[in-house]
N, C-alpha and C positions, 0 to 999 in steps of 0.2 A: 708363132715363133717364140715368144717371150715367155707363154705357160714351157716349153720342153728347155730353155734358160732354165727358170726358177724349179722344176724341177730336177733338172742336174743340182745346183745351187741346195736342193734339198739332201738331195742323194749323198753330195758332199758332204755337208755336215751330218749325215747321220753314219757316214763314214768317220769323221773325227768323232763322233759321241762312243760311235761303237769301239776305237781305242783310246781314248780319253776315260771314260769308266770302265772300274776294274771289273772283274766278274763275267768278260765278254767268253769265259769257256762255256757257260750255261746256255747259251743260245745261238740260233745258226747265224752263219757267218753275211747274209744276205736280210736278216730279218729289220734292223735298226736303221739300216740307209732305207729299205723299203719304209719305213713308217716315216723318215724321212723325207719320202718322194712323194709319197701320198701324202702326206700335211701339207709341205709347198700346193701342190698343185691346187687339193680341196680349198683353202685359203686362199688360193689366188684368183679360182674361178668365185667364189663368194664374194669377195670382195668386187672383182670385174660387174658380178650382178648387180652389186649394190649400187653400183656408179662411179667408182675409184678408176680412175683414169690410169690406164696400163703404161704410159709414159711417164706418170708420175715416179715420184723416189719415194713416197711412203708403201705404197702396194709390195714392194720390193724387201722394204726393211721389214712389214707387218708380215708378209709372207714365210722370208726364211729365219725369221727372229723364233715364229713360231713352229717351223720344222725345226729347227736347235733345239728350243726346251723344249718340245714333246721327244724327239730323238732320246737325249740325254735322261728325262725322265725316263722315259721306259727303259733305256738301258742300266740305269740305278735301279726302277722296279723292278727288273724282269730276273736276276740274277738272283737277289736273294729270294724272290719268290720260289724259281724253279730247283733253290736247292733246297726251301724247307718240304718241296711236294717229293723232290727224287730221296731223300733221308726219309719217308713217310711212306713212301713205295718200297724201299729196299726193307723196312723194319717190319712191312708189312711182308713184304717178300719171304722173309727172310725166314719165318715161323708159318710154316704151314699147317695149316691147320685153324689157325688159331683168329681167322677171317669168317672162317664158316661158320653159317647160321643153322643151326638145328629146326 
């Protein structure tokens, strides 16, 4: 019961990452809470393996400390990445011909 918690708990904050950084038109609208969801939970089952007592309060804060900054990271990475590849696709697009290999 407490991994599908901290997954919500994930999901949240990769919901506030995703409008809390700018540049969230580059990417789908489900993709940031997802990386959010999957970090809590991977983190939290890692941790359970290791021995971290699931009623503890550290499991808890190491869990979704680390869905926030991977969220929020990738949604600073993922923005300007995807728009210097879509400006690289269109410039390519954009002359044809001028891709083709002889």
């Amino acid at each position: 019961m407490e991994l599908l918690f901290v997954a919500l708990g994930g999901a949240l904050l990769g919901l506030a990452a995703r409008y809390a950084v700018p540049g969230r038109a580059t990417h789908g609208v489900v993709l940031i809470p997802a990386i959010g969801t999957a970090v809590a939970a991977v983190v939290w089952v890692a941790l359970t393996w290791l021995g971290w007592p699931w009623d503890g309060g550290w499991i808890w804060v190491a869990s979704l400390a680390a869905a926030g900054i991977v969220s929020a990271l990738s949604a600073f990475l993922l923005g300007p990445s995807r728009e210097r590849h879509d400006a690289e696709l269109f410039e390519r697009l954009a002359r044809p011909g001028a891709g083709a290999k002889a």
